[in-house]
Every structure is written in structure tokens, then in C-alpha cells.
C-alpha positions in Angstrom: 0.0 0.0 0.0 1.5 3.8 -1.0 1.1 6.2 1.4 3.2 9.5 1.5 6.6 9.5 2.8 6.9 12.8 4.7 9.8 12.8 5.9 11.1 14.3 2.8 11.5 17.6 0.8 10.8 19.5 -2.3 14.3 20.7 -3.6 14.0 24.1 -6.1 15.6 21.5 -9.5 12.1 19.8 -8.7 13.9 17.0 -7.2 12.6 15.3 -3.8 15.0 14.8 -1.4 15.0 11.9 1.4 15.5 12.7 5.0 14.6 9.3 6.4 18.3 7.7 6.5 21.8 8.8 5.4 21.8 8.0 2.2 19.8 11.3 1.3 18.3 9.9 -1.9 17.5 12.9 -4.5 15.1 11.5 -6.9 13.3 12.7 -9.7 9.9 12.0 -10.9 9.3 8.0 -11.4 12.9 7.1 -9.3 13.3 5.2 -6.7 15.3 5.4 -3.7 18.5 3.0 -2.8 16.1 0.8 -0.2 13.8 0.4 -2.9 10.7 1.1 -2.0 10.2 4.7 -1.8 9.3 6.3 -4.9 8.1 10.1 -6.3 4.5 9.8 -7.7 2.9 12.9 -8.7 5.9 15.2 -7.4 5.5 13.8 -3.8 7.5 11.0 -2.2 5.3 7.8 -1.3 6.2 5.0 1.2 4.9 1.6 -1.1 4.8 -0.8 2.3 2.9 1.0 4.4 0.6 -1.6 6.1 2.2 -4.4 4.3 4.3 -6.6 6.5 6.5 -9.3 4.5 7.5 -10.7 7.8 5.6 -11.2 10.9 6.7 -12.8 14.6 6.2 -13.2 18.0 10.2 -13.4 19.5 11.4 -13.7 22.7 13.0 -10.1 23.1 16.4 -11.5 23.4 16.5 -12.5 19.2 16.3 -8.8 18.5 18.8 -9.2 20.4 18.0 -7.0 23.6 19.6 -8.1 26.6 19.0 -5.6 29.4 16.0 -4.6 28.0 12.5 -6.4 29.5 14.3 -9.8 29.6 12.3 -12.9 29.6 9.5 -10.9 27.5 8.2 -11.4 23.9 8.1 -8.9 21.1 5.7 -8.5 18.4 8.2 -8.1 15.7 7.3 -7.3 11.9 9.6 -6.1 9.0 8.8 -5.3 5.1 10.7 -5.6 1.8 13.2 -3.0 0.9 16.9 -2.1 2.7 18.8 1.2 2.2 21.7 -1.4 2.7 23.2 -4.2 0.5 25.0 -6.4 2.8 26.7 -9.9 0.8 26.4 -11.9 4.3 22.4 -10.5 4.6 20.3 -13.5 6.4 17.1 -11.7 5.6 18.2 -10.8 2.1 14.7 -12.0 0.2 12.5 -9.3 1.9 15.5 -7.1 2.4 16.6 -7.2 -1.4 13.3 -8.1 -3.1 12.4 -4.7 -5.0 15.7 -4.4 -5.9 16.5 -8.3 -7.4 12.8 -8.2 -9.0 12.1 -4.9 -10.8 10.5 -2.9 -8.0 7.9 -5.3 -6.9 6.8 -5.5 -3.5 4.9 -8.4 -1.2 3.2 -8.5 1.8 0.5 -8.9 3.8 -2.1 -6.1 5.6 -0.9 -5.2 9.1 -1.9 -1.9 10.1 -0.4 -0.3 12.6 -3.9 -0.7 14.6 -3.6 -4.4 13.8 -0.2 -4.3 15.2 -0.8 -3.5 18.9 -3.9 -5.1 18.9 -1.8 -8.8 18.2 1.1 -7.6 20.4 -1.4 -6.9 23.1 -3.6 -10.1 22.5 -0.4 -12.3 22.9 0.8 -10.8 26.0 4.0 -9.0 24.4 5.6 -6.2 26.0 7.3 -4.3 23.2 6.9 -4.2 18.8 10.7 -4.2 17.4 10.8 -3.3 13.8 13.0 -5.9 12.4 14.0 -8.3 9.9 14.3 -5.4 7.1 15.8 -2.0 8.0 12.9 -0.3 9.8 14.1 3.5 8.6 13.2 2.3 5.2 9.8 2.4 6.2 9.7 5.1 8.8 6.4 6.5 8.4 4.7 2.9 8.9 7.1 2.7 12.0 6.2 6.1 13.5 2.6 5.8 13.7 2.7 2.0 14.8 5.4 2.9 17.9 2.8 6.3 18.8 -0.1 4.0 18.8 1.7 1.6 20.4 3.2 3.9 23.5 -0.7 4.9 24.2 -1.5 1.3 25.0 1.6 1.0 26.8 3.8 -0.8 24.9 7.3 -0.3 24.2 9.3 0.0 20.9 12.8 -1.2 19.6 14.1 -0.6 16.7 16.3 -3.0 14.9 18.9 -1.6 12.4 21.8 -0.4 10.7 21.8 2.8 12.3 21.4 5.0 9.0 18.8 7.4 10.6 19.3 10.7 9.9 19.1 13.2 13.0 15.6 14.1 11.6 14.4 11.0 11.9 15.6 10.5 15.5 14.2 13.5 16.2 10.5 12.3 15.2 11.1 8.6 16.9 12.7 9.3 20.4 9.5 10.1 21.9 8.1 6.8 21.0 11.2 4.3 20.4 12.3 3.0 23.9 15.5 0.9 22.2 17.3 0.4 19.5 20.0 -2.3 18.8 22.2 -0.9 16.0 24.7 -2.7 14.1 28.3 -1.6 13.7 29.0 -3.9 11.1 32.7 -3.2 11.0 35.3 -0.3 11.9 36.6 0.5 8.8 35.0 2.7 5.7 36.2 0.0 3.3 34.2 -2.7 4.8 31.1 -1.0 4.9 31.8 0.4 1.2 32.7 -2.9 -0.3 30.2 -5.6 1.8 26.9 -3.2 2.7 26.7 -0.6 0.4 27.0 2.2 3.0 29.8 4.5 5.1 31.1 3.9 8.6 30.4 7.9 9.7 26.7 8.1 9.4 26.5 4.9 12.0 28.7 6.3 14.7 27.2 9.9 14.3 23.8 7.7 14.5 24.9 5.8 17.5 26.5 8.8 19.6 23.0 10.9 18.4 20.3 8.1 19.3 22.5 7.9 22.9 22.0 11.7 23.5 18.3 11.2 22.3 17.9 9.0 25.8 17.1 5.9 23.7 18.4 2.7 25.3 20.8 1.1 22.7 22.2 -2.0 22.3 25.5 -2.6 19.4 25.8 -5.7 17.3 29.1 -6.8 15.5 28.3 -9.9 13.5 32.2 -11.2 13.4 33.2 -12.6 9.8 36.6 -14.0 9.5 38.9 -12.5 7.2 36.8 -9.0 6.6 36.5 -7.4 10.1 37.6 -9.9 12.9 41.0 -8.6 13.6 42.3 -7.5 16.7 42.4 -4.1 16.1 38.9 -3.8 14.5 37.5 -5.2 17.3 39.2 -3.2 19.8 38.5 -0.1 18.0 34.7 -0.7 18.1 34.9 -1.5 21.7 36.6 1.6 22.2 34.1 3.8 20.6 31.1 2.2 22.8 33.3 2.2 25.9 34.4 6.5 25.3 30.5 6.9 24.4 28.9 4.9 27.2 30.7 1.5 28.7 27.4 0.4 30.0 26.1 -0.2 26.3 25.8 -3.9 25.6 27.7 -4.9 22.5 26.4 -8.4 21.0 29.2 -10.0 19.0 27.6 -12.5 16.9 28.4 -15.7 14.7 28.6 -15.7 10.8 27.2 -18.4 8.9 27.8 -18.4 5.0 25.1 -16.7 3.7 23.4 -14.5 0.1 26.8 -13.5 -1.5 29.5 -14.7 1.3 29.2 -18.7 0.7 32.4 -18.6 0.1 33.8 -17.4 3.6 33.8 -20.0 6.3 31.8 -19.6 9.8 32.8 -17.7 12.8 34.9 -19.7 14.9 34.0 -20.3 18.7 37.4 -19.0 19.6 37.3 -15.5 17.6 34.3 -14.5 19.6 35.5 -15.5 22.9 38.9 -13.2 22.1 36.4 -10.2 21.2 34.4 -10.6 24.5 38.2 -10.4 26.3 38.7 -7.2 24.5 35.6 -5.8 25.5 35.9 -6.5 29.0 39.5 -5.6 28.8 38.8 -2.1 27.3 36.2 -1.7 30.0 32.6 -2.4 28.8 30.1 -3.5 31.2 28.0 -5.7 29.5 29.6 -8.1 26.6 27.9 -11.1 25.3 28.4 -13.7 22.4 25.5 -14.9 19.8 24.5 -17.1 17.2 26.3 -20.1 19.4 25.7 -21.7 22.2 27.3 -20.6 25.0 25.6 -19.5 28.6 28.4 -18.8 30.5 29.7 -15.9 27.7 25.5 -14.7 27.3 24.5 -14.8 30.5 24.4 -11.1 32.1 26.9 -10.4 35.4 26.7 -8.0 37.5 29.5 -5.1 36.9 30.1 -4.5 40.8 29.8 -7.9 42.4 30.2 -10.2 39.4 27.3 -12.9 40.2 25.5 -13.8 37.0 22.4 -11.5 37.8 20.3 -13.0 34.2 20.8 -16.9 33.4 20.6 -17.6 29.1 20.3 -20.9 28.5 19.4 -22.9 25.7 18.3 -21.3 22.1 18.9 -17.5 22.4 15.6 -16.7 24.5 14.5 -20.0 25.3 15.5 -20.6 28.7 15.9 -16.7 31.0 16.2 -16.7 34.6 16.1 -13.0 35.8 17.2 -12.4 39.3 16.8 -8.4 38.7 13.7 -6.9 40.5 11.5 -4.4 38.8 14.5 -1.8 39.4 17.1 -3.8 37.9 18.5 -4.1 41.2 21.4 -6.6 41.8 20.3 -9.1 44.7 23.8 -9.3 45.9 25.3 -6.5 46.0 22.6 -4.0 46.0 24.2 -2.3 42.5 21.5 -1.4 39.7 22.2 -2.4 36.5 21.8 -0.4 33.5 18.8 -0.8 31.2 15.2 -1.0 30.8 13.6 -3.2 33.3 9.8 -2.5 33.5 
């Protein structure tokens, strides 16, 4: 379904400009943007997903992943087609690339943003993350779904690349309570080469999001050979840790995948050295994804050091919070950074 895109503007050539996500997309009459589905009709720029969901799913929060953030809760998550991205490793690449590997065609099925909350609420989930495609793609659909969704108390998470333009935070902080944004790699070649995209825009989204008051959780999906060395890693670490060492950084597991079938998996071992660095730099909260592995995604607490959250099992499956309401360690009295209730 098209409806207008308004976080945009007229430019004086005629031209619209874009002002959901970095990639500022100036587009003339008939073009599309990079993610694929936002288009000029008429002279005015039109969101074509709006109420159409290509993915829908009820997630224990910890998948988005969200780790200090209403543990042992679900989350009504739903994504469309389209990405302003074009990661090679991409493990949601046929919603996320559809318009663009199929001549502009979209898919999906109705899901208002009324429908939204009304399912979330039904099945008893605490929070709607916008996932499984980049949710600043469709910003307008994710605006007016997290509003509604903060008036029937619910809270909001965004999943993504962190491409939002200042703008666009601007607009969502009142309504998104998280957001776990990749930093996919440290280095301005990797992101230009593998996802189509620049290394600034994330950290300037990052540090601005954090100043916002969002919650914010970084993901670094380790893939050997392209952005696993030592120094990568400890440069990322670094930049969380100056910005805010109580911000939980997921370092995740590769699995060959879309164009990168050629590169092997993430070994056990390269994660476990990345969750060193990040302790040893000083972060407060590091955990390891996409394998099993309790002891290294369980969450401790940073004064006394007891394992304060138990992870067991498939990511989500299995959590035993000892927090109270407050976040409050049982041991030791400290209180954990997050978003508990």
C-alpha cells in the first residue's frame, strides 16, 4: 500500500529529497530510492509498504537481540521488503533485497499499525521491534505503529543499521524506547565494499540516538577475514566504551550466507577473544550470539560479578532474571543499567 513518505522535501531542480536515513536519496519523478521502495509519484514522495508486513513474529526479546532490555519478555516483531543497505552476508536478504532483485515489486500482507498493537497486546508481548528489514526504510509505517503503540503502553525497539538521519531520531525518540544498531565493521572500506554504506553516518547515528535517551544495544556480526581482527574489534569496543561502557555490544556468529558462501563460519574462539577485548577495554555488559554458549551470554553484575540474568538454551528460550523491577542486583545492591519494567 503507497502512502506519502513525509519525511522528505521539495528541492528548487524539482527533485525530492529523502530525510529518512543517510543515504539522502535525491530522486526525480518516477525514481526510486536506494532501499527500494520509496518512490516520487505525482511530485511527492510515497512509502509503497505502508501496512504491508513481509514478515511477521512473535520473539522472545532477546532475538532482536535486547539483553537488558524487558528480559524474559516477547516482542511482536514485523519487518517489510526493501533495505537502504546491500549487505553480501544479509540473512534476511529476500525481503530485504526483493524490489531491488525483482524490478521494484513488493509483497506483503495487511498489518496496520492498529492491527499491530492489537496482536502484540492479545499475545501478552511487552514491546513491537521493527525488524528483519531495515525499519528506517519504512519510517512513516514505524512512526505511527510505535505512537499507537506507546498509548497502550507498549514499548518500541528498533532493529537496524543505524542510518537514521538526525531528523528521523528526532521524530522517533519520543516513542522508540530501544534500539540495537549494528556496527558492522570499523573501517569505511568494509562497509563500502560488503553493505553498500559509510562507517560515519553509524557512529554519528549511534552517539546521536544515545543523547536522544534511547536505550541502545550494538551488534558486531564477526566474519573472519573481513573485520575480525584485533584491532577492529578493539577499536569498536573503544568507541562504545568513550561513548557509554554500560552499552551492551552483542558480538555474533557468521554463517555463509546471500553472497558470502564462500567465507567459512565464525569460529568459537574469535568471539570468545572479542568478549576479552571488550571486557578488557572496560565495557560493562559483553555477550556472544548465534552459538551456544551460557556462560559468555549470560548477564553479570559489573560491581559484584554474580551472573544476575541466566541464558540458557536457544537465544531466549531458557531466562532466569534475578533483577527486581528496578534492575537491582540481589547481591550486592548495585542497579544495573537498562530498561527493566
Amino acid at each position: 500500500m503507497s502512502a506519502p513518505a513525509w519525511l522528505s522535501k521539495k528541492l528548487d531542480d524539482g527533485r525530492v529529497i529523502c530525510e529518512a536515513c543517510s543515504q539522502r536519496c535525491k530522486l526525480k519523478e518516477g525514481e526510486y530510492g536506494i532501499c527500494g521502495i520509496r518512490k516520487v509519484e505525482n511530485g511527492e514522495l510515497q512509502l509503497l509498504t505502508y501496512g504491508l508486513a513481509a514478515a511477521v513474529h512473535i520473539d522472545p526479546v532477546e532475538k532482536k537481540p535486547m539483553f537488558n532490555f524487558l528480559p524474559g519478555t516477547k516482542a511482536f516483531s514485523f519487518g517489510t521488503v526493501g533495505c537502504n543497505f546491500s549487505c553480501k552476508f544479509c540473512q534476511n536478504f529476500d525481503i530485504s533485497q526483493y524490489p531491488k532483485e525483482h524490478d521494484h515489486q513488493i509483497f506483503g500482507e495487511e498489518l496496520s499499525p492498529k492491527m499491530a498493537v492489537e496482536i502484540a497486546l492479545e499475545n501478552g508481548c511487552k514491546s513491537i521491534a521493527y525488524t528483519y528489514n531495515e525499519p528506517i526504510v519504512f519510517f512513516e509505517y514505524t512512526y505511527d505503529t510505535a505512537k499507537l503503540a506507546h498509548e497502550k503502553g507498549l514499548k518500541n525497539i528498533y532493529v537496524t543499521s543505524g542510518y537514521e538521519s538526525h531528523k528521523a531520531i528526532d521524530k522517533l525518540a519520543p516513542y522508540v524506547d530501544g534500539m540495537n544498531i549494528d556496527i558492522k565493521g570499523f573501517t569505511d572500506e568494509f562497509y563500502k565494499e560488503i553493505c553498500g554504506a559509510r562507517l560515519k553516518p553509524v557512529l554519528e547515528c549511534v552517539k546521536y540516538a544515545h543523547s536522544k535517551g534511547i536505550w541502545i544495544e550494538i551488534t558486531t556480526l564477526l566474519i573472519p577475514g573481513k573485520n575480525d581482527s584485533d584491532e577492529e574489534i578493539r577499536g569498536i569496543a573503544q568507541f562504545i566504551h568513550d561513548l557509554d561502557p554500560a552499552m551492551p555490544w552483542h558480538l555474533s556468529a557468521f554463517y555463509p550466507m546471500y553472497k558470502m558462501l564462500d567465507v567459512p563460519p565464525t569460529p568459537a574462539s574469535t568471539l570468545r577473544r572479542a568478549y576479552d577485548i571488550g571486557k578488557e577495554v572496560g565495557l560493562k555488559y559483553v555477550y556472544v550470539g548465534n552459538i551456544d554458549d551460557e556462560a559468555h551470554e549470560s548477564t553479570y553484575c559489573p560491581s559484584c560479578g554474580k551472573m544476575v540474568i541466566d541464558r540458557r538454551g536457544h537465544i531466549g528460550q531458557y531466562v532466569t532474571n534475578h533483577l527486581d523491577e528496578e534492575g537491582t542486583c540481589p547481591y550486592c545492591g548495585y542497579k544495573l543499567e537498562g530498561v527493566w519494567h
